[in-house]
N, C-alpha and C positions, 0 to 999 in steps of 0.2 A: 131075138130075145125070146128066153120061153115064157111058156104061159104060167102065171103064178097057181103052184096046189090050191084047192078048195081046203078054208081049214075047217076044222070038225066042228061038226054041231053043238058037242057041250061047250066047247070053247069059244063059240060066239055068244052060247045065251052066259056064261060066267063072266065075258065081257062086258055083253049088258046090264049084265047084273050091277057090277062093277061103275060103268058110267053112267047109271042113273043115280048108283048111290053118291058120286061127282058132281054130278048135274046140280046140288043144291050152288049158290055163289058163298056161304056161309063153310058150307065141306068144304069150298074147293081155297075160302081162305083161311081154314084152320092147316092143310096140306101146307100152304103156301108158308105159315109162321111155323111149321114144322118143318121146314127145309132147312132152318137154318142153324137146327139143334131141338132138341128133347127140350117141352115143355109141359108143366103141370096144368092143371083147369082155370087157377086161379091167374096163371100167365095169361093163357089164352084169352081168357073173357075181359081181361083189360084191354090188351091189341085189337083185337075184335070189336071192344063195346057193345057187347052182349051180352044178356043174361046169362048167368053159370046155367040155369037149368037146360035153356036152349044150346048152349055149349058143351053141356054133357050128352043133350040128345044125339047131336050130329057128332060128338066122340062114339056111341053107342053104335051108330048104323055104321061108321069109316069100321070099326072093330071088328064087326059083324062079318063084313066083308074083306076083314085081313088087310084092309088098307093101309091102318095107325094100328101099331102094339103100345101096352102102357108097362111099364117099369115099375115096381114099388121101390119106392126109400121111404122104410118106415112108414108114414099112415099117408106121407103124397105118391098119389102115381105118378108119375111124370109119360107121355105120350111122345113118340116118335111115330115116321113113315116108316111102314114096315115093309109097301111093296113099291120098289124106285120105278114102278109104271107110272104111278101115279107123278111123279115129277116131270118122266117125260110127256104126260099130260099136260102138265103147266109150262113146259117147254114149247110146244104145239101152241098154245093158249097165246103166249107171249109174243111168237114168230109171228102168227098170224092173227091176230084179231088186238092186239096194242097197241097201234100205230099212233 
């Protein structure tokens, strides 16, 4: 078996970048009510049980980092997964640490 390439330097720190901004358990279960279709804030903050405004902040950093895209219809956004990394995060999450 060969030896796996060294991947690039920018592409680990954009990684980390990435799963720290995962790392909150609030990001990683707005991802997770995003898996099952495009929702707006005021979806969210019901399933969640969490304030809108802390619900908009971690929509803000997921955004930031390309993780969620938001949709306009008219004056709601509505929020989807924008990069399906992020699922196979919750995929990994699920296999190994849900038992």
């Amino acid at each position: 078996m060969s030896k796996p390439s060294a991947l690039d330097p920018k592409i680990l720190k954009h990684c980390a970048a990435a799963l720290r901004t995962l790392s909150h358990p609030d990001r990683l279960r707005i991802v997770e009510a995003l898996e099952k279709g495009p929702l707006d804030v005021s979806e969210l903050t019901a399933r969640l049980r969490r304030p809108q405004a802390a619900v908009s902040q971690h929509l803000m950093r997921l955004r930031a980092h390309g993780l969620v895209a938001a949709e306009r219809e008219g004056r709601v956004a509505r929020y989807r997964v924008a990069h399906a990394g992020c699922l196979t995060i919750l995929g990994c999450i699920r296999s190994h640490f849900a038992k």
